[in-house]
CHARMM-style PDB file with segment names, atoms N, HN, CA, C and O in Angstrom:
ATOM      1  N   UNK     1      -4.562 -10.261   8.181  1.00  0.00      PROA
ATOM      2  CA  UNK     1      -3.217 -10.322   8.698  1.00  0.00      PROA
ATOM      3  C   UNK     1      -2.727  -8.890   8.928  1.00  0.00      PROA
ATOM      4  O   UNK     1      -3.283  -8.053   8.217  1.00  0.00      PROA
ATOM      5  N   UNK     2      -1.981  -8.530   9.609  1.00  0.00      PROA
ATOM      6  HN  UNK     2      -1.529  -9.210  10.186  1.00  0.00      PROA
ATOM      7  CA  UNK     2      -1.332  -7.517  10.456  1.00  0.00      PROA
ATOM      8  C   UNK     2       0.045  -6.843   9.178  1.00  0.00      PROA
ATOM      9  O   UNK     2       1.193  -7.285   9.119  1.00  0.00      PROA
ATOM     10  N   UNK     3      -0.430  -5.911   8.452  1.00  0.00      PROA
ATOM     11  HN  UNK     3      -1.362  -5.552   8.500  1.00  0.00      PROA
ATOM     12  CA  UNK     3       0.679  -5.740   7.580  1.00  0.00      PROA
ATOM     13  C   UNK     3       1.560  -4.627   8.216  1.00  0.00      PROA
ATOM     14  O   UNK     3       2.769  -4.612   7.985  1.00  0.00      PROA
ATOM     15  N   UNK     4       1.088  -3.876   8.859  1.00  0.00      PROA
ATOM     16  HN  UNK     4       0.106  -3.889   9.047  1.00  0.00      PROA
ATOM     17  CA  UNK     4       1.683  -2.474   9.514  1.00  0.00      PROA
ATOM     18  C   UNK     4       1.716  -3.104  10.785  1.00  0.00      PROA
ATOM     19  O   UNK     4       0.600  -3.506  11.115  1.00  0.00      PROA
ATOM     20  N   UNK     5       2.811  -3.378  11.792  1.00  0.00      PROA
ATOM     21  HN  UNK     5       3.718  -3.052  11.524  1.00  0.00      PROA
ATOM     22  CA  UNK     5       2.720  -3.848  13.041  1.00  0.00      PROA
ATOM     23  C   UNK     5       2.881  -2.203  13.719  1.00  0.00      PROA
ATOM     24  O   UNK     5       2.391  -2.041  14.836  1.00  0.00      PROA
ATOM     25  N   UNK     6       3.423  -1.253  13.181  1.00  0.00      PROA
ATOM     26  HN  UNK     6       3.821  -1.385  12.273  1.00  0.00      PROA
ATOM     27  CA  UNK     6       3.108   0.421  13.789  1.00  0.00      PROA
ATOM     28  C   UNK     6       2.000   0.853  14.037  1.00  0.00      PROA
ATOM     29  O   UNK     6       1.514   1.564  14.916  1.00  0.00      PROA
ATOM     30  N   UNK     7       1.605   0.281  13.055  1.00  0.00      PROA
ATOM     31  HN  UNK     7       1.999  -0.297  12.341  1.00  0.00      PROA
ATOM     32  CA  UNK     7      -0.003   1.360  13.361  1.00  0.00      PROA
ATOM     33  C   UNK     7      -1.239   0.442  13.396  1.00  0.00      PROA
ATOM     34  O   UNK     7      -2.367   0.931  13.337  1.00  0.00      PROA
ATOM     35  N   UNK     8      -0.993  -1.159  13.511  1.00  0.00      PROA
ATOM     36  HN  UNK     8      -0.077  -1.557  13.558  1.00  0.00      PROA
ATOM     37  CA  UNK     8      -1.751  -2.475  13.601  1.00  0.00      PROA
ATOM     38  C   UNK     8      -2.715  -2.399  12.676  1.00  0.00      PROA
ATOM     39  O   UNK     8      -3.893  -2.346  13.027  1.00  0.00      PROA
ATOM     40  N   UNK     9      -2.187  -2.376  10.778  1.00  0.00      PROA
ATOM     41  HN  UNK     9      -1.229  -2.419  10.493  1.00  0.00      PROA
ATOM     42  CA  UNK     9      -3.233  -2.052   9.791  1.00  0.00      PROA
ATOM     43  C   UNK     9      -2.986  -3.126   9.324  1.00  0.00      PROA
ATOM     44  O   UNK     9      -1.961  -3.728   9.004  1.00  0.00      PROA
ATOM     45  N   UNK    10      -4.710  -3.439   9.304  1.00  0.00      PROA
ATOM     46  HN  UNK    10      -5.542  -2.950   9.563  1.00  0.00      PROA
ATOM     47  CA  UNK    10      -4.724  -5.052   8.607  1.00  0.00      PROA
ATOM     48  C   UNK    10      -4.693  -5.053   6.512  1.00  0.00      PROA
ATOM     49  O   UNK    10      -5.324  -4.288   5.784  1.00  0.00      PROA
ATOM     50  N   UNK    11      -3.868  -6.031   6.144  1.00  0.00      PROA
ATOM     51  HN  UNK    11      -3.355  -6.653   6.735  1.00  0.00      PROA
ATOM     52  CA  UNK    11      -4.547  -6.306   5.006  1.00  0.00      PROA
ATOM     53  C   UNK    11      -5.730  -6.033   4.414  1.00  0.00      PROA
ATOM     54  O   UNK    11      -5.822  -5.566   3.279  1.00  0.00      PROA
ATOM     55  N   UNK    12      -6.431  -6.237   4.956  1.00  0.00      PROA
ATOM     56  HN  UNK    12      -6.356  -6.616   5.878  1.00  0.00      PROA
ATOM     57  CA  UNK    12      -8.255  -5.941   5.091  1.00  0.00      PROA
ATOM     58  C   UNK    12      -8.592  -4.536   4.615  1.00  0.00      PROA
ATOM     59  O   UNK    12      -9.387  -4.120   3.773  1.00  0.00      PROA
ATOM     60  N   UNK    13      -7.396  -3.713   5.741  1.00  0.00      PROA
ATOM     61  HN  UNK    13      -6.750  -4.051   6.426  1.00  0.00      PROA
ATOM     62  CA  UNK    13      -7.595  -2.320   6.044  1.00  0.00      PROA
ATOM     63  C   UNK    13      -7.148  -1.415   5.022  1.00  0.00      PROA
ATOM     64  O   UNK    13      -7.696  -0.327   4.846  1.00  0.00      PROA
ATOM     65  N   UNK    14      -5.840  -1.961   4.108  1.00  0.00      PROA
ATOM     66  HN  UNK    14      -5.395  -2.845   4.251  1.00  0.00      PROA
ATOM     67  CA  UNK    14      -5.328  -1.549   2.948  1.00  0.00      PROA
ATOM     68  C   UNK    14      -6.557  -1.618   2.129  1.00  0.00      PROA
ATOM     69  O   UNK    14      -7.463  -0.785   2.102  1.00  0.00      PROA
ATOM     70  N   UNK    15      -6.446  -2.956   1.323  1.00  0.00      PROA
ATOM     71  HN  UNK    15      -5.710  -3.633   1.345  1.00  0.00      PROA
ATOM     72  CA  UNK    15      -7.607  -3.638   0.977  1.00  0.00      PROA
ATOM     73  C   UNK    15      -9.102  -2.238   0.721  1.00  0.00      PROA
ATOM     74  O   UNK    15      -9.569  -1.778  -0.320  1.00  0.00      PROA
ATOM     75  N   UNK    16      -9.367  -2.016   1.867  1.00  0.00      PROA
ATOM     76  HN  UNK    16      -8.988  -2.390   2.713  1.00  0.00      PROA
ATOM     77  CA  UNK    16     -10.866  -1.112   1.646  1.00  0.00      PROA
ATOM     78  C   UNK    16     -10.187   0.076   1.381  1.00  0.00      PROA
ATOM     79  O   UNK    16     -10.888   0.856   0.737  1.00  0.00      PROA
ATOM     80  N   UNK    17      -9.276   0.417   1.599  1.00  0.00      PROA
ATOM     81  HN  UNK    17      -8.707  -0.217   2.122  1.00  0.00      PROA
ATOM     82  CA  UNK    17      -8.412   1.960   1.586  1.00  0.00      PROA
ATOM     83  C   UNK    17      -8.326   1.997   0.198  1.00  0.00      PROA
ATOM     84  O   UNK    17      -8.513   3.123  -0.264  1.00  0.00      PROA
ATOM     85  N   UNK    18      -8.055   0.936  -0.777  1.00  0.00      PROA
ATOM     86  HN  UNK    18      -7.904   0.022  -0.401  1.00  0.00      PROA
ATOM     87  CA  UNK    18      -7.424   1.176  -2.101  1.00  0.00      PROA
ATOM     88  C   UNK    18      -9.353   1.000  -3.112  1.00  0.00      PROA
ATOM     89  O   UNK    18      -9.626   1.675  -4.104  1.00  0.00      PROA
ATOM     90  N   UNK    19     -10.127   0.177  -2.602  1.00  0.00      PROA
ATOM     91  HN  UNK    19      -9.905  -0.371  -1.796  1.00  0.00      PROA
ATOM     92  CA  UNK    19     -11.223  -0.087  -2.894  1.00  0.00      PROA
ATOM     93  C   UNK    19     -11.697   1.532  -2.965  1.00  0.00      PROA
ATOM     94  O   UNK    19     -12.026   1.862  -4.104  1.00  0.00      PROA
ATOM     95  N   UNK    20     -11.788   2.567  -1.987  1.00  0.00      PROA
ATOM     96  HN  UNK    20     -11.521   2.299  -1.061  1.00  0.00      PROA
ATOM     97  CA  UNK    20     -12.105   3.728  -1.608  1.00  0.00      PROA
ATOM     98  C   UNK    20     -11.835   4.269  -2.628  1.00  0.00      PROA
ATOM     99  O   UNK    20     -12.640   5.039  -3.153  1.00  0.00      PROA
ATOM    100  N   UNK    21     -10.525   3.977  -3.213  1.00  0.00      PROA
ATOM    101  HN  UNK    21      -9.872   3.352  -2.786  1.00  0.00      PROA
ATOM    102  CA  UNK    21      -9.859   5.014  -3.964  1.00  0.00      PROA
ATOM    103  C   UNK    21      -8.433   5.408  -3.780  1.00  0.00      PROA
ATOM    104  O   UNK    21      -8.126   6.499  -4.260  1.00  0.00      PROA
ATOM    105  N   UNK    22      -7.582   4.780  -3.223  1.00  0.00      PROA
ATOM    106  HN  UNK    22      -7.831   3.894  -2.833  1.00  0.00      PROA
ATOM    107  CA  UNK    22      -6.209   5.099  -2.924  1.00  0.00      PROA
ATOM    108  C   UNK    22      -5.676   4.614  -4.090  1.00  0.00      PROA
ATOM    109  O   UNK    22      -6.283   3.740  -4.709  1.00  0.00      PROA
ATOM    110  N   UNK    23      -4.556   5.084  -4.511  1.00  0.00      PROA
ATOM    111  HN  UNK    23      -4.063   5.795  -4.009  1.00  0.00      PROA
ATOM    112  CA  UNK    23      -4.322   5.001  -5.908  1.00  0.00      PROA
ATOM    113  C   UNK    23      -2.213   5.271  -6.023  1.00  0.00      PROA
ATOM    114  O   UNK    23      -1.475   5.209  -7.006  1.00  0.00      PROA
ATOM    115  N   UNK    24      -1.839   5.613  -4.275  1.00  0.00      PROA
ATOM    116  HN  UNK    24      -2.439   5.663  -3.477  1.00  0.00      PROA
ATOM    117  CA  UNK    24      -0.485   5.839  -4.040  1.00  0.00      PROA
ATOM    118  C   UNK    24      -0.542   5.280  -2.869  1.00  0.00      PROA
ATOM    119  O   UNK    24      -1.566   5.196  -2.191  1.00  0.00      PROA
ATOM    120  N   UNK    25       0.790   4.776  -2.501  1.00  0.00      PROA
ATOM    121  HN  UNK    25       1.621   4.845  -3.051  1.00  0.00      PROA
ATOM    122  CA  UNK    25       1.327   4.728  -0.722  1.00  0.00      PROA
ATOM    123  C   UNK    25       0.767   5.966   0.381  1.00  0.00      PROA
ATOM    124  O   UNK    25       0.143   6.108   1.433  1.00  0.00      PROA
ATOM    125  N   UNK    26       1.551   6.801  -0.788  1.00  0.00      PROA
ATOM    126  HN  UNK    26       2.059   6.686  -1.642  1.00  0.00      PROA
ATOM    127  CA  UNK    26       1.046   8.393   0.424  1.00  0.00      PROA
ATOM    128  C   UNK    26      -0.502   8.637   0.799  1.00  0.00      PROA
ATOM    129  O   UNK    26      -0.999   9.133   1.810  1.00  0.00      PROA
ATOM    130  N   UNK    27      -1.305   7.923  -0.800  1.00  0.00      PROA
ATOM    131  HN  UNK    27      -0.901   7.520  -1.621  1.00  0.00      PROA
ATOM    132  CA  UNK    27      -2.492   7.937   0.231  1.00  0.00      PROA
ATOM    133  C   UNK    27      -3.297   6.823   0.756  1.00  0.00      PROA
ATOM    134  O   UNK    27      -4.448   6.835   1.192  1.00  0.00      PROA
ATOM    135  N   UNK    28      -2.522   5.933   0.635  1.00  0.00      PROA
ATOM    136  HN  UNK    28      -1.587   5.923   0.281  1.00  0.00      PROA
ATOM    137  CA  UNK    28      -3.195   4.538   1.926  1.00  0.00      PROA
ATOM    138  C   UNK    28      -2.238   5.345   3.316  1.00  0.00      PROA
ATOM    139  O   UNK    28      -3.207   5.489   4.061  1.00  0.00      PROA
ATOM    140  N   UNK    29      -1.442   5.742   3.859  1.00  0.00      PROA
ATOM    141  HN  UNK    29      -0.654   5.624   3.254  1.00  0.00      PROA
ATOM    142  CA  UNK    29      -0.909   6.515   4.429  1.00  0.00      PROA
ATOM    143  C   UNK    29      -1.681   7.618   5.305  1.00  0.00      PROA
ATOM    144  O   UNK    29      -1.645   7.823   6.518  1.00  0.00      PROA
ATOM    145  N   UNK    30      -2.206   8.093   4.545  1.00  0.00      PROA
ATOM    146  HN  UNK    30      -2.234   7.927   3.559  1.00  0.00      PROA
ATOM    147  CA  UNK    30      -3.002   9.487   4.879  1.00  0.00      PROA
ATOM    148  C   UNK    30      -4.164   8.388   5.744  1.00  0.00      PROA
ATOM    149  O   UNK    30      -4.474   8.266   6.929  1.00  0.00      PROA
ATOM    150  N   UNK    31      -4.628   7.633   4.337  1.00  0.00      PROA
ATOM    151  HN  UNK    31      -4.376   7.733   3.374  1.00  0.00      PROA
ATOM    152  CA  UNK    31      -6.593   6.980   4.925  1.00  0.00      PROA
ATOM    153  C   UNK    31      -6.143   6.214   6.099  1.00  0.00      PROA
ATOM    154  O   UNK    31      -6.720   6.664   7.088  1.00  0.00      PROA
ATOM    155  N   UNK    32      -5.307   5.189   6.420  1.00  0.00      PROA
ATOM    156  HN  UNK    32      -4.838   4.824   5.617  1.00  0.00      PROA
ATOM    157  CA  UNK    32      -5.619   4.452   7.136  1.00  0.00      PROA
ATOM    158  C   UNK    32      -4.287   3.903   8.563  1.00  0.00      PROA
ATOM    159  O   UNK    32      -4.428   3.060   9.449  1.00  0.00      PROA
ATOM    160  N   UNK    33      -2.778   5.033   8.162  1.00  0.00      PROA
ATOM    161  HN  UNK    33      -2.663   5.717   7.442  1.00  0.00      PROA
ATOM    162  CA  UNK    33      -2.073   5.175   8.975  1.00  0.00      PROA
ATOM    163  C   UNK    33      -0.724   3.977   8.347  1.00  0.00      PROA
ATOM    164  O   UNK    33       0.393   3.941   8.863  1.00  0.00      PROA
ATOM    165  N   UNK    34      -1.089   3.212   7.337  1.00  0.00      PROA
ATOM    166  HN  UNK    34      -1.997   3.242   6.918  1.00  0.00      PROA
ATOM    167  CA  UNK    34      -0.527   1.866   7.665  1.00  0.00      PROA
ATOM    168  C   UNK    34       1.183   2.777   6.230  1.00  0.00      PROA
ATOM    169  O   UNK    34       0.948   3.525   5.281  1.00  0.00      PROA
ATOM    170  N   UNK    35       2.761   2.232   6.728  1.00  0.00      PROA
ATOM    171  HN  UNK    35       2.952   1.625   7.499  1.00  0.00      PROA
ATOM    172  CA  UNK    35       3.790   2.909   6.072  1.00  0.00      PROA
ATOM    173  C   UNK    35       4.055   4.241   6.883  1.00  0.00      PROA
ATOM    174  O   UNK    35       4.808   5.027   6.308  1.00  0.00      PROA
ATOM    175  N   UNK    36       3.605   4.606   8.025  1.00  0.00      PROA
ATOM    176  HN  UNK    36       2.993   3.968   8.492  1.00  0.00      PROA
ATOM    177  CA  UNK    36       3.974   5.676   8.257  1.00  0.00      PROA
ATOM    178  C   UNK    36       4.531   5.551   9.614  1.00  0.00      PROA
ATOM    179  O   UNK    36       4.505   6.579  10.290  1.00  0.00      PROA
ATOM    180  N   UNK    37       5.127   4.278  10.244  1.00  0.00      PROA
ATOM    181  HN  UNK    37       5.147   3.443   9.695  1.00  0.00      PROA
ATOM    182  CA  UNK    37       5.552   4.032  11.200  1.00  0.00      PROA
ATOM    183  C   UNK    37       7.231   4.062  10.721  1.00  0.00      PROA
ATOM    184  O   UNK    37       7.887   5.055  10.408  1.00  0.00      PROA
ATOM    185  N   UNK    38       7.547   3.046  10.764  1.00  0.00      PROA
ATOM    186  HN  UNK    38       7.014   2.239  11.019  1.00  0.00      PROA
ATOM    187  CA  UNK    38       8.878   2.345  10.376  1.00  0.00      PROA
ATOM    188  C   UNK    38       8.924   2.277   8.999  1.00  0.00      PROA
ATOM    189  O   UNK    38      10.019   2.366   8.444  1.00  0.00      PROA
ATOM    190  N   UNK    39       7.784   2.117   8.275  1.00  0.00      PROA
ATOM    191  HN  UNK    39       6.895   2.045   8.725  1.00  0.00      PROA
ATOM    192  CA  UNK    39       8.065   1.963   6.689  1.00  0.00      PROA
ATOM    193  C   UNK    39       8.309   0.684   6.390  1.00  0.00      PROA
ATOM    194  O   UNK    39       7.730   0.410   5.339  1.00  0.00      PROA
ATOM    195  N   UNK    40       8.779  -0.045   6.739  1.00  0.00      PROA
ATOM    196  HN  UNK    40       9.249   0.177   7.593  1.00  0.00      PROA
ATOM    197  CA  UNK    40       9.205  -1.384   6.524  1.00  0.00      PROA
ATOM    198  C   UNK    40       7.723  -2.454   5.745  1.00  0.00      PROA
ATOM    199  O   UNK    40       7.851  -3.610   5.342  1.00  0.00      PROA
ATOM    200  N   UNK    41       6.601  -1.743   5.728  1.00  0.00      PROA
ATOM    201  HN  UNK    41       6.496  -0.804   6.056  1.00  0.00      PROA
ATOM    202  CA  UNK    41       5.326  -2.376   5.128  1.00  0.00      PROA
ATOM    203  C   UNK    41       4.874  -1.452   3.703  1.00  0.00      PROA
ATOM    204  O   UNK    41       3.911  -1.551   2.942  1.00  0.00      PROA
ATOM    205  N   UNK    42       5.625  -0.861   3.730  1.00  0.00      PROA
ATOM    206  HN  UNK    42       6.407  -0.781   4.348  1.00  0.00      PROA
ATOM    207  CA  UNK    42       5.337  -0.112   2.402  1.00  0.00      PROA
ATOM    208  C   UNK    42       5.593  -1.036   0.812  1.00  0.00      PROA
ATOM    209  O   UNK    42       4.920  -1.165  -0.210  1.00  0.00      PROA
ATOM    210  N   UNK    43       6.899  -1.538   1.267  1.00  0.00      PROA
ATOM    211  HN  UNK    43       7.446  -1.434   2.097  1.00  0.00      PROA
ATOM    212  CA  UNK    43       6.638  -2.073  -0.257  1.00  0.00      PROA
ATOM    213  C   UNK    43       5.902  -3.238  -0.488  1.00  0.00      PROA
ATOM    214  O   UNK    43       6.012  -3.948  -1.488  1.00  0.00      PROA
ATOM    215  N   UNK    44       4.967  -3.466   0.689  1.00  0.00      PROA
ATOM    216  HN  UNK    44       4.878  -2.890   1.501  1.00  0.00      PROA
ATOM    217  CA  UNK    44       3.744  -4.592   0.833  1.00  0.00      PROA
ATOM    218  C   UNK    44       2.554  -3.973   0.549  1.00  0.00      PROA
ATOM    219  O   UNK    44       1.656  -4.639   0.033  1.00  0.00      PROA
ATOM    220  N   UNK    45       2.376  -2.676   0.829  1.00  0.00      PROA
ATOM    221  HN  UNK    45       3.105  -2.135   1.249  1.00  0.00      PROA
ATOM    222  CA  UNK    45       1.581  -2.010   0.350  1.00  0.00      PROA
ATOM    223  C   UNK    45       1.530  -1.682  -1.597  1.00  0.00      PROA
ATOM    224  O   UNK    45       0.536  -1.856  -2.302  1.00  0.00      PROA
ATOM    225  N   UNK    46       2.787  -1.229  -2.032  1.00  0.00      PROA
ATOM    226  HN  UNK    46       3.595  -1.088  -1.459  1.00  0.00      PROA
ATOM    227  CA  UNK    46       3.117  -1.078  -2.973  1.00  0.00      PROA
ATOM    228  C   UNK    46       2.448  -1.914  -4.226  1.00  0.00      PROA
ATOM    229  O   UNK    46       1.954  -1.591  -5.307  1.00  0.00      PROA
ATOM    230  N   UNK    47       2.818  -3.862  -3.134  1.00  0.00      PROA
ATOM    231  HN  UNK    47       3.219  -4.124  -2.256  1.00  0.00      PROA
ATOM    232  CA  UNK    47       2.264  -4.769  -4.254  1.00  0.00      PROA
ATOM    233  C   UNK    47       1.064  -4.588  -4.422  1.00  0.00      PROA
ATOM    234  O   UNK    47       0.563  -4.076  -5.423  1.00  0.00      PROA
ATOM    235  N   UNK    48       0.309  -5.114  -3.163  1.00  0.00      PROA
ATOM    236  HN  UNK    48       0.716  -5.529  -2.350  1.00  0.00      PROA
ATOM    237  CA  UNK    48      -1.177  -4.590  -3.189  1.00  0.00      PROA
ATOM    238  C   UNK    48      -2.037  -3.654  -4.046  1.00  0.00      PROA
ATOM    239  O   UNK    48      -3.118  -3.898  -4.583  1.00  0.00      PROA
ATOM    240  N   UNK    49      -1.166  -2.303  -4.053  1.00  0.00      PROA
ATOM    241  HN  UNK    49      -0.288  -2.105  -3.617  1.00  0.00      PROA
ATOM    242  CA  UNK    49      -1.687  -1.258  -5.181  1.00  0.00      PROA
ATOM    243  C   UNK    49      -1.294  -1.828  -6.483  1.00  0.00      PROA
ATOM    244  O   UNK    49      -1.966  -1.327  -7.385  1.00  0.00      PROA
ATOM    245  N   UNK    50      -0.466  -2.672  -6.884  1.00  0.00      PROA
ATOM    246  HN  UNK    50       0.081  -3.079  -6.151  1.00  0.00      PROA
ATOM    247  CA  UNK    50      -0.004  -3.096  -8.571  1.00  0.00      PROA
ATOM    248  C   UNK    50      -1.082  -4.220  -8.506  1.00  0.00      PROA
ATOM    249  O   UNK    50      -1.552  -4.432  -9.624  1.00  0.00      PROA
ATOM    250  N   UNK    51      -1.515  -4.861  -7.704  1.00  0.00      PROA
ATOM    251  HN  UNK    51      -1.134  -4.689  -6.795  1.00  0.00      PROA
ATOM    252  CA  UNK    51      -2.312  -6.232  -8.133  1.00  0.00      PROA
ATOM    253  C   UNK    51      -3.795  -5.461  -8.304  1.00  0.00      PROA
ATOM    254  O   UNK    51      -4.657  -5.986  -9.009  1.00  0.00      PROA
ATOM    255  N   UNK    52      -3.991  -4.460  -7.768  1.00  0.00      PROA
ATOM    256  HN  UNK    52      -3.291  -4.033  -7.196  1.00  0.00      PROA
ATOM    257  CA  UNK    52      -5.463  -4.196  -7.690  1.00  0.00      PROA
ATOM    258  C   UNK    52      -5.413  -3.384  -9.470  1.00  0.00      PROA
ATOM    259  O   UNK    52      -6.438  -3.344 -10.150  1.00  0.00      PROA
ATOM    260  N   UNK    53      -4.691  -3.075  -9.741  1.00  0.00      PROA
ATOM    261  HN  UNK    53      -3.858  -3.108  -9.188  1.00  0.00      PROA
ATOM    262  CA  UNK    53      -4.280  -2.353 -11.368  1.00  0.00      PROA
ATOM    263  C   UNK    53      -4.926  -0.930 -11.046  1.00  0.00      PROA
ATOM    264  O   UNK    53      -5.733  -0.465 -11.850  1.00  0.00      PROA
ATOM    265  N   UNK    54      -4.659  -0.375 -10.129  1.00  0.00      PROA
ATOM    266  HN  UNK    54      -4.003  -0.754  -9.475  1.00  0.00      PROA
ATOM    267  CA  UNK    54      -5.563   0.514  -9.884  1.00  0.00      PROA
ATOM    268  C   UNK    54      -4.261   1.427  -9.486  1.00  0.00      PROA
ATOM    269  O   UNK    54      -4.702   2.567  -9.336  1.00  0.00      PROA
ATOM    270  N   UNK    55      -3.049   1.423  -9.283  1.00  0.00      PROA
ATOM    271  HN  UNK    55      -2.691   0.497  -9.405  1.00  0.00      PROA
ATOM    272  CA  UNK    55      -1.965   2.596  -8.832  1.00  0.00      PROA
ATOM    273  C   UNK    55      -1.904   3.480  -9.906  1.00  0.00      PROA
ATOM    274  O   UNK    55      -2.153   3.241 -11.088  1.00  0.00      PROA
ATOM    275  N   UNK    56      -1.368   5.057  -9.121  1.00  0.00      PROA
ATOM    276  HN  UNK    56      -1.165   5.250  -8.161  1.00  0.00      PROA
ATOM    277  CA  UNK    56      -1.446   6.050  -9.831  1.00  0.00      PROA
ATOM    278  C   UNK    56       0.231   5.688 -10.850  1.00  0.00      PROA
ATOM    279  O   UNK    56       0.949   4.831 -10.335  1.00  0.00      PROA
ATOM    280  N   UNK    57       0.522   6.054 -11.610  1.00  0.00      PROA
ATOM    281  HN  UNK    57      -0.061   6.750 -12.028  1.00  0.00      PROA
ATOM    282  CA  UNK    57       1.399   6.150 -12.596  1.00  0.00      PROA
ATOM    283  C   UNK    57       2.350   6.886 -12.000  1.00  0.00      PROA
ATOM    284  O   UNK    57       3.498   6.604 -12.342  1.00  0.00      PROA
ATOM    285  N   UNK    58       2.213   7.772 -11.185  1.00  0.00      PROA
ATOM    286  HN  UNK    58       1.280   8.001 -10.908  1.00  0.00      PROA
ATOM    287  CA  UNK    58       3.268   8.548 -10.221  1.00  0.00      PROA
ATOM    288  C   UNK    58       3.815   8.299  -9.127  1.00  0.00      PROA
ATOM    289  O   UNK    58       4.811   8.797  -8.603  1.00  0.00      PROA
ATOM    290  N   UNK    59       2.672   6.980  -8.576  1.00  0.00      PROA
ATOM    291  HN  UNK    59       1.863   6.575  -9.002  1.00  0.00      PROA
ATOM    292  CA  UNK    59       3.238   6.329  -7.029  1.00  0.00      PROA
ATOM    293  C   UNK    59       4.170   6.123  -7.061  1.00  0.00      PROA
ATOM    294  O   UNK    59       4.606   5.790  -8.163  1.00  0.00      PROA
ATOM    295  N   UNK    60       4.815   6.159  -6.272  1.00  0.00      PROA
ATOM    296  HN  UNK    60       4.461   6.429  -5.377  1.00  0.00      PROA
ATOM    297  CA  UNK    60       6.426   5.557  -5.159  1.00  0.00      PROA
ATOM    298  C   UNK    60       6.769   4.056  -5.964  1.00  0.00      PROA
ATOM    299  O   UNK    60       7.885   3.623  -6.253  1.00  0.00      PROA
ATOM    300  N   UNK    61       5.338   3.378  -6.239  1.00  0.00      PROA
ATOM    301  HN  UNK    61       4.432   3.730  -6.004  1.00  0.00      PROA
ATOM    302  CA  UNK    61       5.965   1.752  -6.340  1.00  0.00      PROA
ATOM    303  C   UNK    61       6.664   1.165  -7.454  1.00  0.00      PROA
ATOM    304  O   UNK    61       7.293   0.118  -7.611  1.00  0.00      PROA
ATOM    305  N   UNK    62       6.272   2.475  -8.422  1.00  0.00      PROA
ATOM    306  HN  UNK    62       5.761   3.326  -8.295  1.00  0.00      PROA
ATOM    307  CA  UNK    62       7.050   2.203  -9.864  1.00  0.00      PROA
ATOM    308  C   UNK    62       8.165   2.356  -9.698  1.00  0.00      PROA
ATOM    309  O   UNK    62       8.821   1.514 -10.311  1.00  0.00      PROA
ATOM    310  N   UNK    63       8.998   3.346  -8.908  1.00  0.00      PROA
ATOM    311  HN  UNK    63       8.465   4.031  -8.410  1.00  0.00      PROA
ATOM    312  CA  UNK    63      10.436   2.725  -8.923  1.00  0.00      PROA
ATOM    313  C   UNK    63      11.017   1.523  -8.455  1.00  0.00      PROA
ATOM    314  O   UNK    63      12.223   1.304  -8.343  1.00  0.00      PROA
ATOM    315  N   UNK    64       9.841   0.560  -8.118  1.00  0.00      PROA
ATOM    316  HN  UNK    64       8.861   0.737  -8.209  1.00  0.00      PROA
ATOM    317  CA  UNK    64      10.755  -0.622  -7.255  1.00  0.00      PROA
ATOM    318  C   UNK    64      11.175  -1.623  -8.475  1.00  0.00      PROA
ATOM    319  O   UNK    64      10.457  -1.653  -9.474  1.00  0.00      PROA
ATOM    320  N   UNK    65      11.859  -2.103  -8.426  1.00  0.00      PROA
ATOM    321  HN  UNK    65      12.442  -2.079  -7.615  1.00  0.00      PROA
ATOM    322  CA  UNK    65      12.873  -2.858  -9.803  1.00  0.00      PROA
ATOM    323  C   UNK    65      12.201  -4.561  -9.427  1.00  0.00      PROA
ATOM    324  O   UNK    65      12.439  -5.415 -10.280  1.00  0.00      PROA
ATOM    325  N   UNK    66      11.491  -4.937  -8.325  1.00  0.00      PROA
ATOM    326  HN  UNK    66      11.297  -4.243  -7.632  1.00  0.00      PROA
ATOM    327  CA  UNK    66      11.215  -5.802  -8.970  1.00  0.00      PROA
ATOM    328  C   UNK    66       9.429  -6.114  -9.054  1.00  0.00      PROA
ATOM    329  O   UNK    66       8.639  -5.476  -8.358  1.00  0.00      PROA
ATOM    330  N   UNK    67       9.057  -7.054  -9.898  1.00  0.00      PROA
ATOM    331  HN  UNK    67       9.699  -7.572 -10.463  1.00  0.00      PROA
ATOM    332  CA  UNK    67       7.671  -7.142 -10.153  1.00  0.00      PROA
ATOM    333  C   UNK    67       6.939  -7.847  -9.505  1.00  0.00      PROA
ATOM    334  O   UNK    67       7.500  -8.750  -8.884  1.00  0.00      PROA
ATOM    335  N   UNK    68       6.035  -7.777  -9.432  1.00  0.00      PROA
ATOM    336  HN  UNK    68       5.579  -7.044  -9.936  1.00  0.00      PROA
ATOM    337  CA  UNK    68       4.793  -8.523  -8.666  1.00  0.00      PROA
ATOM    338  C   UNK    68       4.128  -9.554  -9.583  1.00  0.00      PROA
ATOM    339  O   UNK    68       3.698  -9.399 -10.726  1.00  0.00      PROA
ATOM    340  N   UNK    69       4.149 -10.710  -8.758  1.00  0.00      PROA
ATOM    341  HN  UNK    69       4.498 -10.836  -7.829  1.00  0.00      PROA
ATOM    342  CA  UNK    69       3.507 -11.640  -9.905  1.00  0.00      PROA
ATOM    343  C   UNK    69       2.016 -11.754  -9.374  1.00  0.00      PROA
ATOM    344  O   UNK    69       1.562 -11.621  -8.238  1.00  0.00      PROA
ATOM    345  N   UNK    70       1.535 -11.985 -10.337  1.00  0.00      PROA
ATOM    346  HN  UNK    70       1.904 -12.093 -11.260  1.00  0.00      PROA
ATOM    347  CA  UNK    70       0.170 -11.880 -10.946  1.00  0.00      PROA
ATOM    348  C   UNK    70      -0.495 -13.399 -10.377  1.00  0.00      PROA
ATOM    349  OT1 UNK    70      -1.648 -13.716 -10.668  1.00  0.00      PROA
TER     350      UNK     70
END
């Protein structure tokens, strides 16, 4: 599915970006373009990095107030 309609980054595309090693927004951002349009897919990105348990402790997504269910 089409999570970034800016930069046409699939789920998929996050997905292998965080597999790689992305560990923040800023750097699924950098790898694969997707949050750096409009932004409006970032805090879809955000979940993605909390479900994989793999986000850095410093990312962007810890300030978001609400949680991701499991």
């Amino acid at each position: 599915m089409i999570v970034c309609a800016c930069k046409r980054t699939t789920d998929r595309d996050i997905q292998s970006t965080i597999d790689r090693g992305a560990r923040t927004t800023e750097h699924v951002a950098r790898e694969c373009g997707a949050g750096t349009g409009c932004g409006s897919c970032r805090e879809f990105i955000c979940d993605m990095l909390k479900r994989s348990g793999k986000h850095d402790e410093a990312c962007e997504c810890n300030s978001h107030s609400a949680d991701v269910a499991a």
